[in-house]
N, C-alpha and C positions, 0 to 999 in steps of 0.2 A: 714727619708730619706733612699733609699736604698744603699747597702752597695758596690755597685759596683762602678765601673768609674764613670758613671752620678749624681750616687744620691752622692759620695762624691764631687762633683765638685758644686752641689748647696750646699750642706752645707758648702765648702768653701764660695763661693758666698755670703751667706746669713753671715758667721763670718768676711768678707771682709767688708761687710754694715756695722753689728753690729762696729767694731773695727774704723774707721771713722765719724763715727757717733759722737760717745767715743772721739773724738781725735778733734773733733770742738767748737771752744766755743760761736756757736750761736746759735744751732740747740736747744739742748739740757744742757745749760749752768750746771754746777755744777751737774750733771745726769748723771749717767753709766749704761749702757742698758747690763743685762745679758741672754742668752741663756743656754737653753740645749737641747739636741739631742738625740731624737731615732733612731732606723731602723726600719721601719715601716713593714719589710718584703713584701713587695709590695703588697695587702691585705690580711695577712695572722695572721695582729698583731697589728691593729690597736686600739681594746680597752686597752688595758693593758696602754700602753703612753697616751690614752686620761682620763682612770681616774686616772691616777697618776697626770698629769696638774691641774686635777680638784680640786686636794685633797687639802688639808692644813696640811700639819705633817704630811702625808699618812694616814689622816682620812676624810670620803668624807661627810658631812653634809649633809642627805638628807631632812632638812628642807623645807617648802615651800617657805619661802622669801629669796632670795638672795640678795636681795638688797646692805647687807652691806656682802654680804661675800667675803673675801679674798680669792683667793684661788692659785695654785702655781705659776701659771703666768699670764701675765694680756693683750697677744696678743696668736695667734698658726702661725703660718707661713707653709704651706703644709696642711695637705699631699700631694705628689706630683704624686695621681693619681685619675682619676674621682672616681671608685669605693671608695677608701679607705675615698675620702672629702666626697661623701656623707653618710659614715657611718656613720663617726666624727660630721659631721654639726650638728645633734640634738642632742648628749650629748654636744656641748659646745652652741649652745644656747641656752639651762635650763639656765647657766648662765650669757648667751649676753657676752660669752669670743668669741671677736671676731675669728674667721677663715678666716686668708690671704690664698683663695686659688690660688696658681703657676702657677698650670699645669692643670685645668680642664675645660673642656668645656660645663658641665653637665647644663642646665638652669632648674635642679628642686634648687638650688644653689639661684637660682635670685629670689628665691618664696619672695613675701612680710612675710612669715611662716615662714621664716629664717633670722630677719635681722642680724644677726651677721656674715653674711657670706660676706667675700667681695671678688671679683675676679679681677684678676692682671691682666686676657689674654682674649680678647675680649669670648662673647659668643657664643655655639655651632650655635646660629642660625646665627652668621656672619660667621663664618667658612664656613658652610654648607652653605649658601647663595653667598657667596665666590666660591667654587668649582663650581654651578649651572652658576653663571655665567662665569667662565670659560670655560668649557661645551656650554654653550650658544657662545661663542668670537670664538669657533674652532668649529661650527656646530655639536658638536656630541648628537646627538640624540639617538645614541640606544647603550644602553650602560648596563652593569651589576655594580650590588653593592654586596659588601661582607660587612661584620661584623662580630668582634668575637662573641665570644659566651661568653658575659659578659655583663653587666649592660650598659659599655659605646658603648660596638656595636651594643648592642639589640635596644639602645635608639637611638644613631645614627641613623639604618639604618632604623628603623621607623619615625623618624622626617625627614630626608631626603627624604623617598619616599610620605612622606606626602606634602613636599615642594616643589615639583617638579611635584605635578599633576597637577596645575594651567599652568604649562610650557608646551614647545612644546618636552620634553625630555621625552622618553619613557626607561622604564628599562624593559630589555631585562628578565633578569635572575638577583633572589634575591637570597642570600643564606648565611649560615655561618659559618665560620671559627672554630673549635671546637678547644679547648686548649687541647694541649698536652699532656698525661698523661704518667707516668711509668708504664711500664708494656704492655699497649697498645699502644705501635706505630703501629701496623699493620692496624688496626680500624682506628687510626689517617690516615694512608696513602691512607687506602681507601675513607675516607672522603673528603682529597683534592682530590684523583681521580675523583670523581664524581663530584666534583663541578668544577674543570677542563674542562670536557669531556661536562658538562652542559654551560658554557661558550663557548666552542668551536661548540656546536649544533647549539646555537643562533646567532653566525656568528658576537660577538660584538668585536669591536677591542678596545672599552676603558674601565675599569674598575676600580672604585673606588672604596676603600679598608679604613672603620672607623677598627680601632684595635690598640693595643696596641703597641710595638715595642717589646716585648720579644714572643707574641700573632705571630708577621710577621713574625720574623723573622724563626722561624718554618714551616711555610706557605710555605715561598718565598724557603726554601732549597728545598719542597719538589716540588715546580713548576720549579726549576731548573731539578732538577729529570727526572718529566714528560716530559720535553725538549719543554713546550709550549712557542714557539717563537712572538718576535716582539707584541707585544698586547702594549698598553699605559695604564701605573697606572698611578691613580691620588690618590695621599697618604694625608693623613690627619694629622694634626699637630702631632699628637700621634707620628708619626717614618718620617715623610718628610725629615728629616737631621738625621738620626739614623744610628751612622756609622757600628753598629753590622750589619746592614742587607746590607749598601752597601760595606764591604767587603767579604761579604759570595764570595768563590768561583763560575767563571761565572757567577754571578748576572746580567750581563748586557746582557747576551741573553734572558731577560724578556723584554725586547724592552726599551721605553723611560718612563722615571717616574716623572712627574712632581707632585709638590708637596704647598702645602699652610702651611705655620710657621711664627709661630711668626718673628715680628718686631726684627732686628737685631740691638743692637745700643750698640756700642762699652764704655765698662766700662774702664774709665780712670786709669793706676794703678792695673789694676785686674791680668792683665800678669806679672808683675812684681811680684805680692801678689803672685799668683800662682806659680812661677819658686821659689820663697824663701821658700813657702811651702814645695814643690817636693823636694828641698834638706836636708832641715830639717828631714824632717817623713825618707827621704833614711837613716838617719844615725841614727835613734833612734830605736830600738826595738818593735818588737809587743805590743801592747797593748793593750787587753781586756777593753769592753766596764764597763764602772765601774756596769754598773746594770745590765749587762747580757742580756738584750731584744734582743733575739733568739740568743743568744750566739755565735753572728758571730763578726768573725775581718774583716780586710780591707786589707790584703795583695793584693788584687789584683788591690787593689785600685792605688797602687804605683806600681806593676810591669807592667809598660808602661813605652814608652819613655816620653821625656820631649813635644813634640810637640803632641803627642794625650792629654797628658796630659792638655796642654794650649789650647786644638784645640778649634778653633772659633764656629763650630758647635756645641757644648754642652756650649755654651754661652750664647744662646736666651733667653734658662731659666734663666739664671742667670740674666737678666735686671730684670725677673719678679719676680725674688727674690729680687733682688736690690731695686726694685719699692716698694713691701711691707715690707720689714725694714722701708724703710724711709717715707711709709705712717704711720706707726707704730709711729713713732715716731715724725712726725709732729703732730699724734693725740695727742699725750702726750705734743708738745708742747701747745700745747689748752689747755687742762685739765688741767696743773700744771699751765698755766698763764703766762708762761717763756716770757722774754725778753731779749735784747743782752747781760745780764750780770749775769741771775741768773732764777732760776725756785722756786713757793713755792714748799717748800716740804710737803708733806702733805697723805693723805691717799686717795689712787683711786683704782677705782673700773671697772669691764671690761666693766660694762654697760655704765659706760664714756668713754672710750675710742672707745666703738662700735658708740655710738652717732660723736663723734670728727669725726670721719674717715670719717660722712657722709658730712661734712663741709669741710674736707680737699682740698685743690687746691693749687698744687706748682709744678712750673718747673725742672724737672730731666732731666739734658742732651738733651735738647733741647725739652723736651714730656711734656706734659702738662697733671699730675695728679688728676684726682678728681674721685669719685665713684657717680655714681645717686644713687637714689631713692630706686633700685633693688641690689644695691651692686657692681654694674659691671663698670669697667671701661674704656675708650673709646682709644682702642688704634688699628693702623693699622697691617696689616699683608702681610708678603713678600709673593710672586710668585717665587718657586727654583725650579731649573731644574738638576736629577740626572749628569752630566758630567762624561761619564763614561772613557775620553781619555784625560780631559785637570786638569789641577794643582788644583781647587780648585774642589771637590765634589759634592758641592749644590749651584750651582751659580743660583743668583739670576737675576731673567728675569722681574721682573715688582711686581707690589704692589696692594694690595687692602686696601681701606680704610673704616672707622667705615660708610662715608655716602656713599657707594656704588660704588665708582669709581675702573674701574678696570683697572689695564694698563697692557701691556706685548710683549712682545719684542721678537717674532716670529721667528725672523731671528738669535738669540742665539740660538737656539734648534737645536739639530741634531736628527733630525726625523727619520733616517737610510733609507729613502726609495731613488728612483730614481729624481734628483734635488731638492735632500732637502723638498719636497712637503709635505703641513699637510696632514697627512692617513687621511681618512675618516671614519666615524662613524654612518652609517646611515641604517634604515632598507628598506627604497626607496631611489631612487635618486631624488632630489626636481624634482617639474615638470617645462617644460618649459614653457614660457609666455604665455598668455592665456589657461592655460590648469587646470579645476578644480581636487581635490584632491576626487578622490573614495575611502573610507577607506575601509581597507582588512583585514579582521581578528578582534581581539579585543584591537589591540594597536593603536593608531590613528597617529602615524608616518609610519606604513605599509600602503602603498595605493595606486592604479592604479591611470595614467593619462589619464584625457578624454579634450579631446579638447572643446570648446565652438563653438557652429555651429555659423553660418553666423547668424547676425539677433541678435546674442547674446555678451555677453562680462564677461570679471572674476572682478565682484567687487570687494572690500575691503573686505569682509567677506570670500573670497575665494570661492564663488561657481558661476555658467554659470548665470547669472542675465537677461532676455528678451530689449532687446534696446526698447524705445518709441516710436509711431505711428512716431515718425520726425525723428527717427535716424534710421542709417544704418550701420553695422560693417561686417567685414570678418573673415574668421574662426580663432580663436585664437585671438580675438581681446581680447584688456584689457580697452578697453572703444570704447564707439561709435559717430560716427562720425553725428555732423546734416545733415538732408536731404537737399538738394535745394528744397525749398518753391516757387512750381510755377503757377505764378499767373497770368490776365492782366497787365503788367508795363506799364507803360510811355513808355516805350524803346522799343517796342514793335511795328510792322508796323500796326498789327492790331488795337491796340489801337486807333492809330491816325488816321486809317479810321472810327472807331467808334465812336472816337469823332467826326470827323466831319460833319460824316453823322448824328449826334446828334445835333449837333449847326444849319447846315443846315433846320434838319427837325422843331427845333422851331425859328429858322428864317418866314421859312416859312407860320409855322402855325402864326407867329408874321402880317408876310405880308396881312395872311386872315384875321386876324381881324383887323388892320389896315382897309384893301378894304372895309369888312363889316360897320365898324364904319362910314367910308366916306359915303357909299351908302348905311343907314343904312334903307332909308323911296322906296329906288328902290323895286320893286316888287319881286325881285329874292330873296333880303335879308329875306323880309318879308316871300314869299314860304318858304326859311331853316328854318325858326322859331324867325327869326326879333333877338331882345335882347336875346332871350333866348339861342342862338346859339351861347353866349360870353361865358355862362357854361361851354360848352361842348368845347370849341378853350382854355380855358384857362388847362381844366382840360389835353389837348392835349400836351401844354407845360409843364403841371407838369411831365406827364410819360415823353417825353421826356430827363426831366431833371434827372429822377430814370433812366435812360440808361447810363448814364454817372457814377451811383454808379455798374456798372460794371470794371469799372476800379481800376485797384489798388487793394493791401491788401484787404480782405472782410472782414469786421468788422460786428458786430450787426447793426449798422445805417445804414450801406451799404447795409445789408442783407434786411432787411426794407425796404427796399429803392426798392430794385431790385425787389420785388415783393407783398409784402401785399400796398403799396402805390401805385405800377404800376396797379396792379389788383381792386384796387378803383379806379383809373383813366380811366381805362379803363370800368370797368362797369357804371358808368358817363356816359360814352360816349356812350357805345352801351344802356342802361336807355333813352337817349334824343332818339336817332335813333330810338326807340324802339315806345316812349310818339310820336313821331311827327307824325311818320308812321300811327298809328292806329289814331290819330286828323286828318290828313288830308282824312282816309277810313272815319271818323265818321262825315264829314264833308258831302262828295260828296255822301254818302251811307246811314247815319242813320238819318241826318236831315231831309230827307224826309217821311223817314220810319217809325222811333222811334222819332219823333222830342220831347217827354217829357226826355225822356235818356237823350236829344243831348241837350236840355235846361241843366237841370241837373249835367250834364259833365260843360257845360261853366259858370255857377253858382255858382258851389262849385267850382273852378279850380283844375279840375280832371286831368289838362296834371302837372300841379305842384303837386298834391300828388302823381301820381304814379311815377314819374321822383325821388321822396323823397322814397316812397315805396321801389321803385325797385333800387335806388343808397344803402338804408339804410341797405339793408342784406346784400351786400357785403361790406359794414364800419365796422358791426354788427361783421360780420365773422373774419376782420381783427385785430377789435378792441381784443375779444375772444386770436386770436391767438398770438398778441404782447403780450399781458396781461398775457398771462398763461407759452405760450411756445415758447418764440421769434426765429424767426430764427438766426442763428449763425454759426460764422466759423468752415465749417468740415473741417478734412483732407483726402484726398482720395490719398492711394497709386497708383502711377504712373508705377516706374518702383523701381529701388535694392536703386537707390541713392535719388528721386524723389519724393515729395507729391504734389499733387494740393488744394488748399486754395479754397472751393468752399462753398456756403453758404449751411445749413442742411436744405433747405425747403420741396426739392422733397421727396416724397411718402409719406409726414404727411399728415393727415387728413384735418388740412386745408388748407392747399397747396393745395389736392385735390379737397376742395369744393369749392373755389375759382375758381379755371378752370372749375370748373361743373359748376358753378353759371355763371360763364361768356359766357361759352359756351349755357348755354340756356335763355340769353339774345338775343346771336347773333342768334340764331332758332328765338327768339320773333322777330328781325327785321327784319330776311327772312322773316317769316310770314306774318307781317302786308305790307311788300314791293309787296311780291306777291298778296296780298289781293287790292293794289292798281296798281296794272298793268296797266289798263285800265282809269285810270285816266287820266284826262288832262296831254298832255306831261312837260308842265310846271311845275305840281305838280307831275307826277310821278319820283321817284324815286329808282324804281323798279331796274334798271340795276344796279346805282352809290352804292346802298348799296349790291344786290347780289356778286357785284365782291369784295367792301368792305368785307364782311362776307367769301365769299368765299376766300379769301387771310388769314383771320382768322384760318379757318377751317384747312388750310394746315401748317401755321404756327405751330397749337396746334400736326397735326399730328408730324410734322419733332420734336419738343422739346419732346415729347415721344418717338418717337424714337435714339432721340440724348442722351438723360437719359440712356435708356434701352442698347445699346450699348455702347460699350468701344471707347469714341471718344478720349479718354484722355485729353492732356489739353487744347485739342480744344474748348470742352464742352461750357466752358464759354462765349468765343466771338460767340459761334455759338450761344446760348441764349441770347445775347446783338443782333446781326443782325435778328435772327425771332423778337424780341419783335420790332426792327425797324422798320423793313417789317410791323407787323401791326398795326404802329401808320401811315404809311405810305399809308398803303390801306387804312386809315379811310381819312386821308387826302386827298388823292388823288381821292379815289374814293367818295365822299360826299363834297368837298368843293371846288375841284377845277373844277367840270365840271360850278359850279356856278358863279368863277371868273373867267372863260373862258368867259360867259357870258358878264358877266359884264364889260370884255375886249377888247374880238372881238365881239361879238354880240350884241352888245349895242341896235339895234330896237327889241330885243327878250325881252329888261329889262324895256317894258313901258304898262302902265296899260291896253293902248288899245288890244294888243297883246296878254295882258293876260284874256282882257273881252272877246277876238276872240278864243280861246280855251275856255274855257272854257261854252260859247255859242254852240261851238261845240260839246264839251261832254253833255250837256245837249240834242240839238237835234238828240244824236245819241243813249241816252239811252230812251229817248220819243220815240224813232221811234221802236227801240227793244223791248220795252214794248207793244207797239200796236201790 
């Protein structure tokens, strides 16, 4: 223990345990638990007390087995600094003589290479996990760290910057605090100069400080000195309640110090122990340490008043000295076997008692004691705030606990600035909504804001993300918004004229084959091709029923619909136009001429294989193109908010060859039409199919052009009205000049009528040939 204020008040603390302990007769029934006490010189004298514990008669056995050796004690309680425990830790576990350590926060301590080491005060990586999140709860992002220049600052401020690179917390400036020496203060002063002048470069306003408390307290006089104002310490258990450094004169123009320490939990009795103390030791004389270890007394141990003396801040240790007597000694309840009335007495050994401790679990003042696995025990930790104007010093603002929760109570703080406001700590100022993060320089909390253009948005990962073909955002968007998907609807006026002009046009084409069936042996039927001319009326109503998969959402079935099925329907159609035309030329022209051909022809049924020929490349085509690469829903940008839902047929290959193929069927029926011009009027058909073809022909022109141009979303009903148009010119022009006939012209529909033409083409091509 050290020989000042502190370390006397835990060696009280720890003789306050021992003496109750002593004084129970359940814990420890028919057992009196003895101590003795070094001064450990703060590390400066730590072997000497550790092999004399070790020894037995002041002679140290350096045999290999320990197993059964006795030796001067059979627990260590302290040392009460990280350096000095970790020196201690491997001469007392040669023997497994457990180490209660106090006051360290050292985790080479929790090594499984150490089980004799137990710790009272949670571990450095909750501490420091502790502070990160506090840092994290007031946004301070850029921030300096100091550490002394010792084992526990070294090790600190390396495990901290290691813990924090996974965070959004950048450290500004590292550095470290050099210890004091005689002789050289000058060196000392210019070393916090610089690392002063180096904190004030990097413009951070919080900085956290691992060190010791006799380490700061030299520090902080000399940053009083420098007169660096207002900045926010974040003090680490080592000095957070350390009243040497908050009464240093001005201390409190170093701005606001918040701080992480141990759990505060009030010892029943102890103020009372302690004020009977303080008057005792006042009236009794100096007294030299009986062994001289560093041959100091404690006079100043007692010249204080009574209330520093009992002060509540140099108490926290005391629970954790409180804590390890009485795990001490639950361990030995174990080991000896004790029950409420008596213990064996018997001979133990430290290696039992290091085992016991790991078993121990019992309630102290409302905490709940046991050590895992590592040694370490699971206890929470206050949040103090320096109070540099109200009655208590280290007032307490909120807690952190062993599983993470941190709480804290904001509006306790007097942050010295304008409306109490938390200072801020940062090396950018966050960016505004939708704006990504450009990093600047090599710390990734410095970084320029760039906004997200139009079109774009700031995902979850924080960078400008491209919205999808359907969506649409504005600058600084943080998501994007879907497009209006627009299409043929129901709702729609056009719609409903295309549908009706749709049901109309197979009404009608219904009505012609209706007529035809009725008058199917009349001469006129016979002229269109008799039966065969229900192929070509039926194939009529299928496209028109692919005009109506214009409507609506465009689907794959739709898409099909609207043109590899309309596009067989219609080459069908111009295939018959095509077979009749050249039967009725090869009728009135080659039967005379070629009549073995014209045999031939009606023989083999050559108007049926080519009608199957000339339909099958365009199935052939279709089938190819469903099969491979069906058509399906594009989207084509309209306008900023807008996409049009239109099928992906146009400019593919077979889209293309389809219109080519169709297009030089309708050349094959001009052809064979004009090749019968002069036929009997009755069989010519020259006119009824040219306008037909020609109503084709403009069709094909206007949907290339309607393609090629930006009709927007007109596109679509404008390709449902051409494809109507030319079911319409087939219709109209090819079947109803025939049920005109058949209507009004009724003596034009009788065989004689047509014997009398056709007697006439005869004697007009005999008379031209002579």
């Amino acid at each position: 223990m050290h020989p000042n204020l502190p370390g006397y008040m835990y060696f009280q603390a720890m003789r306050f345990a021992v003496e109750e302990i002593n004084n129970m007769s359940t814990l420890l029934p028919n057992i009196s638990l003895g101590y003795e006490v070094y001064d450990t010189c703060y590390i400066h004298n730590n072997i000497h007390p550790a092999l004399d514990f070790l020894s037995d008669e002041e002679v140290l056995d350096t045999k290999n087995n320990y197993t059964n050796n006795t030796p001067k004690v059979i627990a260590v309680i302290g040392p009460d600094s990280s350096d000095a425990a970790e020196t201690t830790s491997e001469l007392f576990n040669l023997m497994l003589i457990p180490q209660m350590n106090i006051f360290t926060t050292n985790e080479r301590l929790s090594l499984s290479s150490l089980p004799s080491c137990f710790q009272t005060t949670p571990s450095r990586r909750i501490h420091q996990q502790g502070i990160i999140d506090i840092l994290t709860f007031f946004n301070w992002t850029w921030i300096g760290v100091l550490g002394s220049s010792d084992n526990y600052g070294l090790h600190s401020v390396l495990h901290f910057t290691d813990a924090i690179s996974n965070s959004d917390i950048c450290v500004a400036y590292q550095g470290l605090i050099p210890i004091k020496v005689s002789g050289k203060e000058a060196e000392f002063r210019n070393t916090i100069l610089q690392v002063v002048n180096s904190i004030l470069y990097t413009k951070v306003k919080v900085i956290v400080v691992f060190s010791s408390d006799m380490v700061a307290v030299e520090f902080f006089k000399e940053v009083i000195e420098i007169n660096i104002l207002r900045q926010i310490w974040i003090a680490t258990e080592t000095w957070s309640v350390s009243k040497n450094i908050y009464t240093l004169p001005n201390i409190n123009r170093i701005g606001v110090v918040l701080g992480i320490a141990l759990k505060f939990v009030k010892i029943p009795g102890l103020d009372e122990y302690l004020l009977n103390v303080y008057y005792q030791q006042k009236s009794r004389s100096r007294k030299q340490d009986e062994y001289g270890n560093c041959n100091q007394q404690c006079d100043s141990c007692l010249n204080t008043t009574v209330n520093n003396f009992i002060a509540a801040s140099e108490k926290r240790v005391s629970f954790s000295i409180y804590t390890a007597v009485y795990a001490v000694a639950h361990a030995l309840h174990l080991v000896l076997g004790c029950n409420q009335t008596h213990c064996k007495k018997r001979n133990i050994y430290p290696w039992q008692v290091t085992d016991a401790l790991l078993q121990v679990n019992f309630s102290l003042l409302g905490n709940q004691i046991n050590f895992d696995q590592y040694g370490d025990s699971h206890t929470d930790l206050d949040i103090v705030f320096w109070n540099w104007w109200g009655t208590n010093p280290f007032e307490m603002i909120g807690s952190y606990t062993m599983m993470g929760n941190l709480e804290i109570r904001p509006d306790k703080i007097q942050w010295q600035t304008t409306n109490n406001l938390v200072p801020s700590s940062v090396c950018s100022n966050e960016c505004l909504s939708g704006q990504e993060k450009k990093q600047k320089g090599t710390h990734k909390c410095c970084f320029i804001c760039v906004s997200c253009a139009a079109g774009t948005y700031l995902s979850v990962n924080g960078t400008c993300t491209n919205c999808t073909k359907e969506q649409w955002s504005t600058e600084r968007s943080i998501s994007c918004f879907t497009k209006k998907r627009v299409f043929l609807s129901w709702d729609n006026t056009l719609t409903i004229v295309i549908f009706a002009l749709s049901i109309l046009g197979m009404l009608l084409t219904v009505l012609v084959i209706i007529t035809f069936a009725v008058h199917l042996r009349s001469p006129v039927v016979k002229a269109a091709g008799g039966k065969m001319c229900f192929l070509m009326l039926v194939f009529l109503c299928v496209a028109y029923l692919s005009i109506l998969a214009f409507i609506g959402e465009p689907r794959m079935l739709k898409c099909i619909m609207r043109h590899p099925i309309y596009s067989i329907a219609l080459a069908i159609c111009f295939s018959y136009i095509s077979v009749r035309s050249f039967q009725l030329v090869c009728i009135f022209k080659m039967a005379s001429t070629l009549p073995a051909t014209y045999d031939y022809w009606v023989k083999r049924n050559g108007q049926y294989v080519c009608l199957a020929v000339l339909s099958g490349f365009q199935i052939l085509i279709s089938c190819i193109w469903i099969i491979t690469n069906p058509p399906d829903t594009a989207i084509i940008d309209l306008n900023e908010h807008e996409v049009l839902l239109e099928c992906s047929e146009f400019g593919s290959v077979a889209n293309i060859l389809q219109y080519s193929y169709n297009a030089l069927l309708s050349l094959l029926c001009f052809t064979f039409a004009y090749m019968g011009k002069d036929l009997p009027k009755n069989y010519s058909e020259a006119k009824c199919i040219t306008f037909a073809m020609l109503i084709y022909f403009v069709v094909c022109i206007f949907f290339f052009t309607a393609q090629l141009i930006d009709v927007g979303e007109y596109v679509t009903p404008i390709n449902a009205f051409l494809a109507l148009t030319s079911l319409q010119g087939i219709v109209g022009g090819y079947f109803f000049p025939k049920c005109y006939i058949i209507f009004c012209r009724p003596q034009f529909n009788t065989a004689q009528y047509f014997q009398t033409t056709i007697q006439s083409y005869t004697k007009r091509e005999s008379g031209g040939s002579r």
